[in-house]
N, C-alpha and C positions, 0 to 999 in steps of 0.2 A: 384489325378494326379500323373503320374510316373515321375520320374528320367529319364529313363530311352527312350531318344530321338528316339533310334534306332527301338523299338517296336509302338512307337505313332502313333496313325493314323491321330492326328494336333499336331504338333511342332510348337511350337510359340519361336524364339531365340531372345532374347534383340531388340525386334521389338519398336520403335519412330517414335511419329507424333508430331507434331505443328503445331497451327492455329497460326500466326504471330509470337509474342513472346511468346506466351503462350505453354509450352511444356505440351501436356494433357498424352504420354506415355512416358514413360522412360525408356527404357529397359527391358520389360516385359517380361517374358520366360514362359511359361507353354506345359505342354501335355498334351492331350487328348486321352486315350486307345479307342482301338474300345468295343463299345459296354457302354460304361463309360457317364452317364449323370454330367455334369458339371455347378454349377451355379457360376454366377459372380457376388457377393453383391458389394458397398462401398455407400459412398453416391452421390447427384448430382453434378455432372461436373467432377468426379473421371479417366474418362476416359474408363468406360464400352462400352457403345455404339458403341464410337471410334473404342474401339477392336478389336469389333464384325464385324463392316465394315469393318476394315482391312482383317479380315480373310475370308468375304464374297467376296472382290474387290471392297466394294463401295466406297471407301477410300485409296490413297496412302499413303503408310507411309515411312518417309525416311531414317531409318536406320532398319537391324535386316532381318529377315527370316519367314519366313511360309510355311509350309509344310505341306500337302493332303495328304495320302498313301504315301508318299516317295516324292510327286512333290514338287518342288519350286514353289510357288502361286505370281502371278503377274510381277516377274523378272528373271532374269537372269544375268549369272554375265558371264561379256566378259575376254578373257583370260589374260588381264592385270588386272585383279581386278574390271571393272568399272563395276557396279550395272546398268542396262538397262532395263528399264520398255518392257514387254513384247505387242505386236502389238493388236491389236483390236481383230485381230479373233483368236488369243492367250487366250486372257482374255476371250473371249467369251465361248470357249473350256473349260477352266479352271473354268468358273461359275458354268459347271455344276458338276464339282466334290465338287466343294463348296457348291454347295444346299442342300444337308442335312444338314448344318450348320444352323438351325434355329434359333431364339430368341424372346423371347418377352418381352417389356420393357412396367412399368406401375408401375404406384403404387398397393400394396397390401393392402388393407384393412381385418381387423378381422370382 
């Protein structure tokens, strides 16, 4: 994964989720080059899956960025600062630049 935000084709910036009080991401950052296979280990309830939904849209998260070829994925930020979740057929539009985002989650057996 690059440093290097400006080239990424997923930017992920200090993105956070919570199911109640359980914070499952924390400020997460990574990029993803085009063409760059990437896997996501830790163990279970680490907050992979989570991610993964965040960066597909099947998941809000409420702090941090994500970014498609350059797009802001699921928000928008209004000209005072406030963070605004983007409309149906926004998201909709935006699902499908996030489709090649695949994953497959399971245990691996030897």
């Amino acid at each position: 994964m690059s440093a290097d935000s400006a080239t990424a084709e997923i930017a992920i910036r200090n993105v956070s989720k919570s199911f109640g009080n359980h914070k499952v991401l924390a400020g997460v950052s990574a990029d993803v080059n085009k063409g760059e296979a990437v896997v996501v280990i830790g163990p279970s309830g680490s907050g992979k899956t989570t991610l993964l939904r965040c960066v597909n849209l099947l998941e809000q998260f409420e702090e941090g960025e994500i970014t498609i070829g350059g797009q802001s994925m699921g928000y928008r930020t209004l000209g005072d600062g406030k963070r605004v979740r983007r409309s149906e057929r926004e998201l909709a539009a935006m699902m499908i630049l996030a489709t090649p985002v695949t994953y497959w989650t399971g245990d691996i057996t030897p």
